[in-house]
C-alpha positions, 0 to 999 in steps of 0.5 A: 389561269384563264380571265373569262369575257362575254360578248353578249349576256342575252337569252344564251349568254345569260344560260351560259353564264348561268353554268359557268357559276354553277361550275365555280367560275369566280368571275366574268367579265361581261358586257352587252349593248342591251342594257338590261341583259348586262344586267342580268349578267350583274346579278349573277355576281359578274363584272359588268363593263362598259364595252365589247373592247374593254372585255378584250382588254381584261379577259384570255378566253373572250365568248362571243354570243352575238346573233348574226354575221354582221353582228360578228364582224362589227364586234370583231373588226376595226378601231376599237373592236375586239381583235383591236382591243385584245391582248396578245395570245388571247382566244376568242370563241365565237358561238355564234351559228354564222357562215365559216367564211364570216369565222375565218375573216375573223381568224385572218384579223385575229392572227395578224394581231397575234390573237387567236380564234376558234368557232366553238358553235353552239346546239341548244337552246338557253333551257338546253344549256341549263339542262346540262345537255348542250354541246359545243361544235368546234373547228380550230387548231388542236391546241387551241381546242384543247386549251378551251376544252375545259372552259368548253366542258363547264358549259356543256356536255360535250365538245366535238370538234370538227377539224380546222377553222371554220368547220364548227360553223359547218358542223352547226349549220348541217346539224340544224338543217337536218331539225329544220327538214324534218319539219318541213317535210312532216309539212308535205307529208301531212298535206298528202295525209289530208288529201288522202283523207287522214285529218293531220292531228291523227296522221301525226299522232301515228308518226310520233306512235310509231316512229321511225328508226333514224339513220344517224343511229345506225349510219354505219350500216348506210353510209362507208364508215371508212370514209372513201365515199359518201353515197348511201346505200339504196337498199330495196324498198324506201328509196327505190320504192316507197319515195316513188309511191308517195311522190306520185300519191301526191301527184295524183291527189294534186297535193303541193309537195315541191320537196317530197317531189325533189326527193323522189328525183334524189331517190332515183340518183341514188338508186341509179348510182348504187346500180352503177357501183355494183356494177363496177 
């Protein structure tokens, strides 16, 4: 039976801990440099210890929840760091939305130990977690991934798992850019809205109304599900002709809007590719 650790018993940690007792988990062995936090972590009836390395020493399955790639590495490396104080055949999952070259820096230490690591990353926030509805972003080996599966499924609804080390990282950080487009782009759109006329609150009302249809619902019709080639199929009026139109409304209206101005530019690459390819 795995001995679980936790690195960081903050906003996330705290919500993860919280499922793994839902889940029946005896115990945990955790720790974090906010004093506070760690007591969180005690009230929920888990072992509280005094270091990231004594953490190492007691635990098989060690979750790390620390926030930046700094934080990873200080944690991870050195005297007394983590891969210094974990035994042998130990597996370290590293939650944490950081660089994949950050993650195998850690992996290169951790097998030179003969500990292992993965990226599990993780896509929610603490109410997510709670909710039952996080889901894990994995890269490692396959028999790492599924030796951390189950550990995995008590805190979440689901594990994907991406490909070898690194790609978890890769997986979380184009996932959070597609939320953090969107909002930069209903950003522009509004700011031509205003400019045309429309006050922003009613421009975004009608959006929300009406929606839209998101590729990744339908990807298969817009991208080669065979995987041979990544470029989307143009179709005969968004890309060819409405990214255009709106570009040139914002143009026209003297709207700053640098992004829907390098969408327009993408929207003709691809528009000029898909031709050339039907071409061939």
């Amino acid at each position: 039976m795995e001995t679980i650790g936790m690195i960081g018993t903050g906003a996330m940690g705290l919500a993860l801990l919280e499922r793994l007792k839902l889940a029946g988990v005896a115990d945990v062995i955790c720790y974090d440099a906010y004093g506070p936090a760690l007591e969180d972590a005690r009230k929920l009836g888990f072992t509280a210890v005094a270091s990231a390395a004594e953490v190492a020493k007691r635990a098989t399955l060690i979750d790390v929840v620390v926030r930046t790639d700094q934080d990873m590495l200080d944690c991870m490396l050195g005297a007394g760091g983590v891969i210094d104080a974990a035994a042998p055949g130990a597996l370290i999952l590293m939650h944490s939305s950081i660089l994949p070259q950050t993650v195998k820096t850690v992996e290169t230490a951790a097998r030179a130990k003969g500990v292992h690591a993965i990226d599990a990353c993780m896509t929610g926030v603490p109410n997510t977690v709670r909710a039952g509805k996080l889901s894990f972003v994995v890269g490692g080996a396959d028999e790492l991934v599924e030796r951390a599966k189950p550990h995995l499924l008590k805190m979440s609804q689901e594990v994907f798992h991406m490909g070898p080390i690194g790609t978890g990282a890769v997986g979380k950080l184009i996932k959070n850019m597609l939320g953090g487009a969107e909002t930069l782009i209903v950003h522009e759109a509004i700011q031509i809205g205003i400019a045309g006329g429309i006050p922003y609150p009613t421009a975004l009302e009608m959006m929300r109304r009406i929606g839209h249809d998101s590729v990744l619902n339908r990807w298969q019709n817009t991208f080669d599900p065979s995987g041979a080639d990544p470029l989307p199929r143009s179709g005969r009026n968004v890309l060819n002709k409405d990214i255009p139109l709106v570009a040139e409304l914002a143009r026209l209206l003297g709207s700053d809007t640098p992004i829907t101005q390098q969408l327009a530019a993408a929207a003709d690459r691809v528009v000029s590719a898909n031709e050339k390819r039907n071409k061939q």
